[in-house]
VEXDO-345318 format. One line per 3 residues: their letters; for each residue z negated, x, y negated of C-alpha. Coordinates in Angstrom, 1 decimal. Example, Ala and Ser with C-alpha at 12.3 -4.5 7.8 and 13.67 -1.06 7.14 Angstrom:
as> -7.8 12.3 4.5  -7.1 13.7 1.1
! end
This chain:
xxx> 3.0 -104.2 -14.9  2.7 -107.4 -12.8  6.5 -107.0 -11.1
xxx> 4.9 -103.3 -10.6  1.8 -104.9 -8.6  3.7 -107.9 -6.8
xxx> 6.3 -104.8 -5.3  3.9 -102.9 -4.4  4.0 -102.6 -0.3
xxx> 0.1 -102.0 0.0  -3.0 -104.2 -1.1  -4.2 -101.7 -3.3
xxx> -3.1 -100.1 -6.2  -4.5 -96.8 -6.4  -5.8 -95.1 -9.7
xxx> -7.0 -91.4 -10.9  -10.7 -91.7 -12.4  -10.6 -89.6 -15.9
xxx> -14.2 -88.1 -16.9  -14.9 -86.7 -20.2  -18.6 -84.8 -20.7
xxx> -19.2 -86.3 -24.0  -22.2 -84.1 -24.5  -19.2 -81.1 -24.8
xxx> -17.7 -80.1 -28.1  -14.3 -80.0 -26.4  -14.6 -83.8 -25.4
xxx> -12.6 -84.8 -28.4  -9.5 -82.9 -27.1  -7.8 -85.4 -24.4
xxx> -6.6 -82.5 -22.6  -10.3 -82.0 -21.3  -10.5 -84.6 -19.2
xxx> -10.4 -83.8 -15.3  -9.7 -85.7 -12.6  -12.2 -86.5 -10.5
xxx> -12.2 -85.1 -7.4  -14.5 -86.1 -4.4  -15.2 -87.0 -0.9
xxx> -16.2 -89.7 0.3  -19.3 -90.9 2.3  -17.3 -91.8 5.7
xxx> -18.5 -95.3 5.7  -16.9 -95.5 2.0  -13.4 -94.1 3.5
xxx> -11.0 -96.6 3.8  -7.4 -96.1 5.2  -6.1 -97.4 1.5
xxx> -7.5 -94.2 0.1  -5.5 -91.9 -0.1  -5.4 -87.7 -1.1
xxx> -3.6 -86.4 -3.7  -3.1 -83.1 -5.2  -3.8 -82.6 -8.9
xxx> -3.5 -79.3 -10.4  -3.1 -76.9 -6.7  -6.7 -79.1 -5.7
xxx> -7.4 -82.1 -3.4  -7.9 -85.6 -5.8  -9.1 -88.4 -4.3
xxx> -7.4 -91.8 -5.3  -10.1 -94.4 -5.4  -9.3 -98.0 -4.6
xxx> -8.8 -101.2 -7.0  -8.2 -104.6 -5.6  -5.1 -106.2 -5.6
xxx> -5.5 -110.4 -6.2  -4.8 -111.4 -3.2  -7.3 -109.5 -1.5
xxx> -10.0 -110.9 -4.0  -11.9 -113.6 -3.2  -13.3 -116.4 -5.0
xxx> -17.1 -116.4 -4.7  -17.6 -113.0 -3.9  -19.3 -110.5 -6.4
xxx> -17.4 -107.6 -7.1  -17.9 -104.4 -9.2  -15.7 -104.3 -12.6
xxx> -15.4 -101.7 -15.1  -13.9 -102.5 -18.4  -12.7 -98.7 -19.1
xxx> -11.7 -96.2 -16.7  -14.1 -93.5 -18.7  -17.4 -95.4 -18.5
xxx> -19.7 -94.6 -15.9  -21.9 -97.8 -15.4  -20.1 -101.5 -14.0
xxx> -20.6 -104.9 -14.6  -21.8 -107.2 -11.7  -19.5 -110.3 -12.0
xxx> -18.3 -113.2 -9.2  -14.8 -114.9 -9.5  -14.5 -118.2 -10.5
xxx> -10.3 -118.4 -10.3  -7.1 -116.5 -9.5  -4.7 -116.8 -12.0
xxx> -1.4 -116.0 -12.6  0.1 -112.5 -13.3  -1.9 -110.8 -11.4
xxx> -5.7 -112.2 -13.7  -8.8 -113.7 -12.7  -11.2 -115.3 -14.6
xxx> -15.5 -114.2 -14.0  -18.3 -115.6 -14.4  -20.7 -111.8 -15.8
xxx> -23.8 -111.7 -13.6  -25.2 -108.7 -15.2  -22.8 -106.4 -17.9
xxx> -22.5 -102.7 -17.7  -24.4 -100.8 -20.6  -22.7 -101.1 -24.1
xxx> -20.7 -104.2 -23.1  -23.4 -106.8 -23.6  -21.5 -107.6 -27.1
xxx> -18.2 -108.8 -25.4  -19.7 -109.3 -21.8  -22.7 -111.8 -22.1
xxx> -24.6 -112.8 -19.1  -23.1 -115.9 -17.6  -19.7 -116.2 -19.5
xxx> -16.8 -116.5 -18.3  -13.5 -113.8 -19.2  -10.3 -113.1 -17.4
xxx> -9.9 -110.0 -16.5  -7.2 -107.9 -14.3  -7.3 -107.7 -10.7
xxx> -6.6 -103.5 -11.5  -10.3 -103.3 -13.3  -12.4 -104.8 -10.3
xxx> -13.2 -102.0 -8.3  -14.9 -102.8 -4.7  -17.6 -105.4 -3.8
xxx> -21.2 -105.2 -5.4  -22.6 -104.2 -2.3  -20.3 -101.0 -1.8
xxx> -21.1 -100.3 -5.6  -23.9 -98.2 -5.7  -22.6 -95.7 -3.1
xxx> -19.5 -95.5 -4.8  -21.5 -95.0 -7.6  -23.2 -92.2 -6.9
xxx> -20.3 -90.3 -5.7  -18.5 -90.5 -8.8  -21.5 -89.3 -10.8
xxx> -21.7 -86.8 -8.5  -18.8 -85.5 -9.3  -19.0 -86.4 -12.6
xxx> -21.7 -83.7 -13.1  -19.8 -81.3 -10.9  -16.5 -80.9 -13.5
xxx> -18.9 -81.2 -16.2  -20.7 -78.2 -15.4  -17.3 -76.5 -14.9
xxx> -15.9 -77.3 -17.5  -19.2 -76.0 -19.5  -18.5 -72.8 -17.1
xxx> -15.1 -72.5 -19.1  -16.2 -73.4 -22.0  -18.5 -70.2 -22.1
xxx> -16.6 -68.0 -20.4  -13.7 -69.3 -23.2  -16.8 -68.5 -26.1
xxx> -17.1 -64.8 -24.2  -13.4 -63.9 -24.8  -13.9 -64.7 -28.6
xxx> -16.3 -61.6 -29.1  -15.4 -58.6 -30.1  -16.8 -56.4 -27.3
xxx> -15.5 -52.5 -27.1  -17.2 -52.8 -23.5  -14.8 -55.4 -22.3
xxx> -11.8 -54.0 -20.3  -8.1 -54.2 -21.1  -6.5 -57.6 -20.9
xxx> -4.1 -57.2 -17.7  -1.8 -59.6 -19.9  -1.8 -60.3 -23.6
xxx> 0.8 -62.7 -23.5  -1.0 -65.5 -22.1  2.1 -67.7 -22.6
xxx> 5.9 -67.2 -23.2  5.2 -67.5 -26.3  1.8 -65.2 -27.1
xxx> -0.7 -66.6 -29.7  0.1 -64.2 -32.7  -2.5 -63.6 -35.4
xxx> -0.8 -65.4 -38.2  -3.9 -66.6 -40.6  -7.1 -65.6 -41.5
xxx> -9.0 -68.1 -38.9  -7.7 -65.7 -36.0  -10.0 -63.4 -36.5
xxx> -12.7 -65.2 -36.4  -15.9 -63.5 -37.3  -14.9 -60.2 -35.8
xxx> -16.3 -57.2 -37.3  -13.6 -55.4 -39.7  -14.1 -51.8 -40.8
xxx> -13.6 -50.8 -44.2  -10.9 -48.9 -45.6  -10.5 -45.5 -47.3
xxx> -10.8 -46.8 -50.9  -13.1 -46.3 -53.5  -14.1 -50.1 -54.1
xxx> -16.3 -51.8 -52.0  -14.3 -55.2 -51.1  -16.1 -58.7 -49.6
xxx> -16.0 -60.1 -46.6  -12.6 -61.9 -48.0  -10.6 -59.3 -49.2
xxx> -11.4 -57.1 -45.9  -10.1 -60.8 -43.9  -7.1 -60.5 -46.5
xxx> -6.4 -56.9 -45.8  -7.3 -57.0 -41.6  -4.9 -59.7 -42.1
xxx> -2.2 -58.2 -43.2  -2.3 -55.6 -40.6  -2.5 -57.3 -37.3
xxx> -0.5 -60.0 -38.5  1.9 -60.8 -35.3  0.2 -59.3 -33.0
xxx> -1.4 -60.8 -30.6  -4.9 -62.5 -31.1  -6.9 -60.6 -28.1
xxx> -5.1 -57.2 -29.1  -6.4 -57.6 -32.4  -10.0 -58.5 -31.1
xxx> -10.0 -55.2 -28.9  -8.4 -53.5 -31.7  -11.4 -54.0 -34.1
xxx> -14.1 -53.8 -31.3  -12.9 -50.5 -30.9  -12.7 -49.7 -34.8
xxx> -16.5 -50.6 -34.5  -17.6 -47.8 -32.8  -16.1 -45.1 -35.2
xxx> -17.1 -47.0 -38.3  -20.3 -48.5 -37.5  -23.6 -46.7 -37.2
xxx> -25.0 -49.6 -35.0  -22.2 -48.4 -32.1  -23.7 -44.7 -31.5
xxx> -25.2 -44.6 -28.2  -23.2 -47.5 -26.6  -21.9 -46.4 -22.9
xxx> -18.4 -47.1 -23.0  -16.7 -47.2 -19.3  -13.0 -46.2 -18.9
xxx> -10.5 -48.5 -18.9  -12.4 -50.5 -22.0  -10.8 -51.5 -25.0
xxx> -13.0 -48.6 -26.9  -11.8 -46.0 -24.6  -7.7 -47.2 -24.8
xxx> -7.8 -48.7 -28.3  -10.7 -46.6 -30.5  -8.4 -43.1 -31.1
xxx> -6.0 -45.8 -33.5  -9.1 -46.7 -35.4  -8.8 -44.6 -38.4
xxx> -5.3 -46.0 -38.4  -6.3 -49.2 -38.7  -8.1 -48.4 -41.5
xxx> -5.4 -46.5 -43.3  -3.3 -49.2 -42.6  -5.7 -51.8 -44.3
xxx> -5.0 -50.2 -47.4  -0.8 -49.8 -47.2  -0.5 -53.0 -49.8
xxx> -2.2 -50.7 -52.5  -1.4 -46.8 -51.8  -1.5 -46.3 -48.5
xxx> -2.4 -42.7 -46.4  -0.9 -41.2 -44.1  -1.2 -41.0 -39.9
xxx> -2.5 -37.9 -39.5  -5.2 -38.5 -37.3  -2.9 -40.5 -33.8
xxx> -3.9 -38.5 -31.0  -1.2 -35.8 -29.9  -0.9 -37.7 -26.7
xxx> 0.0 -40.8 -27.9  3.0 -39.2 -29.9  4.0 -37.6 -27.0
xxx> 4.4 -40.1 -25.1  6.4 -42.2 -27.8  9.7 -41.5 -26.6
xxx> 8.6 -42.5 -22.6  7.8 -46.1 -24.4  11.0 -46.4 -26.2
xxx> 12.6 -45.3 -23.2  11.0 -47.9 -21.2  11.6 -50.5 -23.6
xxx> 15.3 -49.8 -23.5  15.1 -50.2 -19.7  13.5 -53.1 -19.9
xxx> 16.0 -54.8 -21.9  18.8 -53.6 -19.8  17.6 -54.8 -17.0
xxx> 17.3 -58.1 -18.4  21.3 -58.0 -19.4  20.8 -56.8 -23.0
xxx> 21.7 -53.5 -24.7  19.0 -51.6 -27.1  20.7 -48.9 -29.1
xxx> 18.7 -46.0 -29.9  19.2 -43.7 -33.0  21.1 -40.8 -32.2
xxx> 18.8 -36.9 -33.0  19.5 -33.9 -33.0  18.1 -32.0 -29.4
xxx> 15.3 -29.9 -31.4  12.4 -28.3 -29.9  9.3 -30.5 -30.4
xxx> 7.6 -27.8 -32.7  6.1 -29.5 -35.2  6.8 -33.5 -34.2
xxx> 6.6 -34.2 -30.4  7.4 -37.8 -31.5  10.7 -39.7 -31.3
xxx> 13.3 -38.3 -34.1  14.1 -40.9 -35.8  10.7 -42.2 -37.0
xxx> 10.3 -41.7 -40.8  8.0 -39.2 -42.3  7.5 -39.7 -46.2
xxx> 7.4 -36.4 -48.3  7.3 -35.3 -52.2  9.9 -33.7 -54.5
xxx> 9.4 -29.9 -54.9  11.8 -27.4 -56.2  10.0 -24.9 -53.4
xxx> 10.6 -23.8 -50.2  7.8 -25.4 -48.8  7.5 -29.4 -47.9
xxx> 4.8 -31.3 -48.9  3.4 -34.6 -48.3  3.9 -37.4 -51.1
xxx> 0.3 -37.1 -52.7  -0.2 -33.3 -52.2  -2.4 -32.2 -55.3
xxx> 0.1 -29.1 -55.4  3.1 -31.1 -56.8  0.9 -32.8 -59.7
xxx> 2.4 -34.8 -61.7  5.2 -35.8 -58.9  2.8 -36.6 -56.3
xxx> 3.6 -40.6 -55.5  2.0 -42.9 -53.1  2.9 -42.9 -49.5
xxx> 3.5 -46.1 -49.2  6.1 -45.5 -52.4  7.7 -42.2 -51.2
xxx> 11.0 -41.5 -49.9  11.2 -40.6 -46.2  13.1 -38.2 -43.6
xxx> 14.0 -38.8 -40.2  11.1 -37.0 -38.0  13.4 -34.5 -36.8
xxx> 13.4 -33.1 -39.7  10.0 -31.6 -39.2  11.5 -29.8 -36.2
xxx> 14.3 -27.4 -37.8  13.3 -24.0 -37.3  12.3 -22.5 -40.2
xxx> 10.8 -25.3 -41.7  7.4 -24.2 -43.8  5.1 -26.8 -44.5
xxx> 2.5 -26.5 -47.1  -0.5 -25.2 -46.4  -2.8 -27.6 -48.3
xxx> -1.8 -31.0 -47.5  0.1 -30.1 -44.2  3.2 -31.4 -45.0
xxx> 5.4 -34.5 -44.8  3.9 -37.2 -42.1  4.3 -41.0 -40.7
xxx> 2.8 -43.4 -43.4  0.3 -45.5 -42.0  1.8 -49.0 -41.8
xxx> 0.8 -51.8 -40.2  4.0 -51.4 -38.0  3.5 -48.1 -37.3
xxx> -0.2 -49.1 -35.9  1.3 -52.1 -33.5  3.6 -49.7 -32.4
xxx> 1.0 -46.9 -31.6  -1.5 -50.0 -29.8  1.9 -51.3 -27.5
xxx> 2.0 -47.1 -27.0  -1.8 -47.4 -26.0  -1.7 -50.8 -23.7
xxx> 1.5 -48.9 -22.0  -0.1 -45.6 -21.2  -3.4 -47.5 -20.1
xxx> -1.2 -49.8 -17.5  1.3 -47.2 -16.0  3.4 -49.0 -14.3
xxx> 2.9 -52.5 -15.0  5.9 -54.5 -16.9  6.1 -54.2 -20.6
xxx> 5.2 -58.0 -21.9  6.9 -59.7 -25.3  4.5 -58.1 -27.8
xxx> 4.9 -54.7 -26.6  9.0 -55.1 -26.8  8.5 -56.6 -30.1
xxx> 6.5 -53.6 -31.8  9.0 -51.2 -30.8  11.9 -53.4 -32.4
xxx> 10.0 -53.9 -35.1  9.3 -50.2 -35.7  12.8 -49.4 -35.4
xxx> 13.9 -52.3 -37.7  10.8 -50.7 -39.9  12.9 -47.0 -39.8
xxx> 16.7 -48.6 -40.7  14.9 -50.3 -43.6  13.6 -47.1 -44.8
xxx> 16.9 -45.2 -44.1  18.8 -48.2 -45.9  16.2 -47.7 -49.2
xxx> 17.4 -44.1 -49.4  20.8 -44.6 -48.8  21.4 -42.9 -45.7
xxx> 23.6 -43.5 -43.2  23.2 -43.5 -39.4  24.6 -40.2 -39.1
xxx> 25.0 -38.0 -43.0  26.4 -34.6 -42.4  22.8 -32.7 -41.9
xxx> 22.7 -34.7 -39.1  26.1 -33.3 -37.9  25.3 -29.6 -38.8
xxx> 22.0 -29.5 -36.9  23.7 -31.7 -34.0  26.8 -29.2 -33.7
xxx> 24.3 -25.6 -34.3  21.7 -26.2 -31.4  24.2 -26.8 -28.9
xxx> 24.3 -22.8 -27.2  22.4 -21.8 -29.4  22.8 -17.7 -29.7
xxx> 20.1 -15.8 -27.7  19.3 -11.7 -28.6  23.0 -11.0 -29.6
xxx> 22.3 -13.4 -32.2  20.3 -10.5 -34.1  24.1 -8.6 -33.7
xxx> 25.9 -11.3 -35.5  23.2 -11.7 -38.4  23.1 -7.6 -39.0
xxx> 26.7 -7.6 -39.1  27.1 -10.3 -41.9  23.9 -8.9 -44.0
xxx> 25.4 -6.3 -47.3  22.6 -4.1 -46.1  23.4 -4.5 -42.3
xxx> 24.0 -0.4 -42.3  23.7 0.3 -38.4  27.2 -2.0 -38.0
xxx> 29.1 1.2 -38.7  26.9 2.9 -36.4  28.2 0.8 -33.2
xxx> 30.9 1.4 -31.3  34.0 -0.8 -31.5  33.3 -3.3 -28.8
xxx> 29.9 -3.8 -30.0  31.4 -4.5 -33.5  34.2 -6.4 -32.4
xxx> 31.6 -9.0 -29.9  28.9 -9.4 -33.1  32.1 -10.1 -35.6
xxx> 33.5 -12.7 -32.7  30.2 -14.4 -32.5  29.4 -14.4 -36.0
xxx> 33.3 -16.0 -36.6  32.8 -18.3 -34.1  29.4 -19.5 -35.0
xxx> 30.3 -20.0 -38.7  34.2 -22.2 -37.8  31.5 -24.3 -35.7
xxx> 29.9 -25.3 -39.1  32.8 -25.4 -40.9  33.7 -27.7 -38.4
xxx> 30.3 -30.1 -39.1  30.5 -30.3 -42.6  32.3 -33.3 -44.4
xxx> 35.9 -32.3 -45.9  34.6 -32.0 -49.2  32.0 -29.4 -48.8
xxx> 34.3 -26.9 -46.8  35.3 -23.9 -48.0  38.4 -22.0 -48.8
xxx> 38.0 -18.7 -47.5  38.2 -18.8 -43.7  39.0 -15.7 -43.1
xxx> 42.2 -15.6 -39.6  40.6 -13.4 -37.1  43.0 -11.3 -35.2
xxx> 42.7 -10.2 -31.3  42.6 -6.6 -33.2  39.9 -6.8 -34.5
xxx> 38.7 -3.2 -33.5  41.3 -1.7 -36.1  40.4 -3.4 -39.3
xxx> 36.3 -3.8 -38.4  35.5 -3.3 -42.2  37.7 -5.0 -43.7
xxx> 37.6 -8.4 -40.9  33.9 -8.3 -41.6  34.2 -8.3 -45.2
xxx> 36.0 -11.9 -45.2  33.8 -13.3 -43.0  30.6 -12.1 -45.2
xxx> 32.6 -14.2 -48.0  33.3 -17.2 -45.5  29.4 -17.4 -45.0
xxx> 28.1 -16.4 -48.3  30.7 -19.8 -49.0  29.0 -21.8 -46.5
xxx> 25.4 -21.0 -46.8  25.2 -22.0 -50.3  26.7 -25.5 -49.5
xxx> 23.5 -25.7 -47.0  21.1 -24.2 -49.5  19.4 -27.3 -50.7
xxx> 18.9 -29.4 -47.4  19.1 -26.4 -44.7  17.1 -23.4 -46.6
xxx> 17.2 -21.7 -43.0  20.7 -21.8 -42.0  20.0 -19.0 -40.4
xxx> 18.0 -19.7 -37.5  20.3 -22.7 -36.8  23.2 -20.2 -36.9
xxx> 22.2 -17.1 -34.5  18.9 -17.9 -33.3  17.4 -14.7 -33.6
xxx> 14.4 -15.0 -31.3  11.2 -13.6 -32.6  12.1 -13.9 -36.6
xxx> 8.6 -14.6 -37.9  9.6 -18.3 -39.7  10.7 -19.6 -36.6
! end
């Protein structure tokens, strides 16, 4: 320190003034304190004061006394610490070496009189006497001037800090969640605060500690804010107290309250869970756009995101993306049903615990749900509901970047789906997936009806057609079934593919009664997983189950 004063080129050494407002909770956090900054009275300004910026604003660098501009007899103002307001009045008695002198105290500064008595003498550092006595109480009053200035600011952010903390449905969307690179993540009970959480779907009535527990296991790594707007906007489907309350557009109640019931369903995936029914149409719509957008987003950044590959079905039934998982129950029926349909009795399972599909599934024409429980649906997991909020937050902002969260729920939900395909063994692509893939691709239109009549036993007008009619329904028909025979694995293939000759007109009957046995072959191969090979074969616009 003293080599650093004696090379020095000026005779002051110039020093920032920390302030702390002790009176503040936040005081005990060192990263509180502010620098002072203040002007000057003009007859205080000195040309060895100096401006500095601190944090984008103008500091000003108050003057301590080298040694050899101190003098011995003169009284001078010294401060002990930097932090402490008040100074002691002292007059030196001797320079000494190293850059010390030693004082005579005149009158010490509150809460030194213990180790500064009146009239002893100390030695002290040339860095902690700060101008003459006489220059003191000016100097004095512009430092508690400002002193009280960054105090109230910093109270000013202190509550406006305490404001972000409540739950508010009123409060409008965060234009950022990730407030850093790295985004505060709800990760223990403490992060949510005293937020109110809704209760879930179940029967028993859980404490305030098993609702933190559950509410925990939900919006665990998501970000802290999201999951304070998340449950501000639960409040005003689930608590009475909410009716009435004006929400404006653009609030986290009007983005985030449709994926309350979610939320709830979600709380109670550890035990049975339910499933989604109740995400607004819009939302699932507009799942693919996100992935979409989250794939561009990483490409643009130099990275790759593979998507699943799905079949190109009408969205009938599922306007989400195809490879989401929807869970369903065992039945020996025609119809699908959902895991815990009452219909299926004693094999009705949990959702949580049932096997899934890929979504796309939903979307094969001819598919008959049950009428009872609606059949198969998303499960309502806590991934499926960060997802569904990144969805929210991304229709809400339109254009505006995706951040790290967002990105990270739609990984997370397609890590979520090839842990689910892994569980029942399913590769990326099984042969359903090639079947359907290969059938929609020019797809028959109205002479699809032709090709169906003329491979049905009772398809009786066939003879009535002329040849060329025969001959183009028997082409299509042929050409429509080597197409599947094509799709389907080696193994499940069949033996009787009939050679179709170019005349065809001359042995009609007989060409169409191999072909009948070709597809009678392959449509009960297809029986168990594709019950309406039919539609996927010729179309046939305007059959009732499509």
């Amino acid at each position: 320190m003293t080599s650093a004063l004696r090379s020095f080129p000026r005779s002051w050494v110039f020093v920032n003034f920390m302030i702390t407002d002790r009176s503040h909770p936040s005081c005990m956090d060192p990263r509180s304190s502010q620098t002072v900054s203040a002007t000057l009275p003009q007859t205080m300004q000195q040309p060895w004061m100096s401006n500095q910026l601190v944090n984008g604003q103008e500091s000003r660098q108050y003057a301590t006394m080298r040694i050899a501009n101190v003098e011995v007899g003169v009284e001078y103002a010294h401060r002990k610490n930097s932090w402490s307001p008040d100074a002691s009045r002292v007059v030196v008695r001797e320079k000494i070496t190293g850059g010390r002198l030693r004082v005579e105290i005149l009158e010490p500064a509150a809460g030194t009189e213990k180790t500064f008595r009146r009239g002893s003498r100390v030695e002290v550092t040339s860095r902690s006497i700060l101008c003459t006595w006489e220059a003191w109480p000016e100097l004095s009053a512009v430092e508690q001037e400002t002193r009280d200035k960054e105090a109230a600011e910093q109270r000013e952010r202190w509550a406006e800090f305490e404001q972000q903390k409540i739950a508010d449905p009123t409060r409008p969307i965060s234009d950022e969640y990730d407030t850093r690179y790295h985004s505060s993540l709800v990760d223990s009970v403490r992060d949510l605060r005293d937020w109110p959480i809704p209760k879930p779907r179940a029967a028993w009535r859980p404490v305030r500690q098993q609702l933190e527990a559950a509410a925990l296991r939900t919006l665990e790594g998501l970000p802290v804010d999201l999951a304070r707007d998340l449950l501000a906007g639960a409040t005003l489907v689930t608590d009475d107290s909410s009716q009435g309350v004006v929400i404006p557009n653009g609030s986290a109640g009007a983005v985030l309250s449709p994926l309350a019931p979610t939320l709830t369903d979600a709380m109670d995936w550890a035990n049975r869970g339910y499933l989604a029914r109740r995400i607004p149409d819009d939302l699932l719509s507009a799942a693919s756009g996100f992935v979409e957008a989250c794939a561009a987003a990483i490409t643009k950044e130099g990275g790759y995101l593979r998507l699943p590959e799905v079949p190109q079905l009408d969205p009938m039934r599922f306007p989400g993306p195809g490879w989401m998982r929807v869970s369903y129950g065992y039945s020996s029926g025609r119809r699908i049903h959902a895991p815990d349909c009452h219909v299926l009795q004693s094999q009705k399972t949990d959702p949580n615990r049932a096997p899934t599909w890929p979504a796309w599934r939903l979307n094969l024409p001819g598919s008959d749900p049950c009428g009872n429980c609606g059949g198969p649906w998303m499960a309502a997991s806590p991934a499926l509901l960060g997802f569904f909020a990144a969805i929210a937050i991304w229709r809400h902002r339109s254009d505006k970047p995706l951040e790290r969260w967002q990105l990270r729920a739609c990984l997370v939900m397609l890590a979520d789906a090839a842990h689910a395909r892994a569980i029942e063994v399913e590769p990326d692509r099984d042969w359903v997936h090639r079947v359907v893939s290969a059938l929609v691709v020019d797809r028959p239109g109205a002479n699809g009806w032709d090709a169906y009549t003329a491979l049905k036993p009772l398809g009786g007008d066939f003879r009535a057609w002329d040849s060329a009619r025969q001959m183009s329904a028997l082409r299509l028909a042929y050409d429509r079934l080597a197409i599947l025979h094509d799709a389907l694995p080696v193994s499940l293939r069949s033996a009787d593919q009939p050679q179709l000759t170019e005349n065809l007109s001359v042995e009609a009957e007989r060409r169409r009664t191999g072909i009948q046995s070709w597809y009678h072959s392959l449509s009960h191969v297809c029986t168990d997983e594709l019950p309406d090979l039919d539609l996927l074969l010729f179309g046939l616009p305007g059959a009732t189950k499509w």
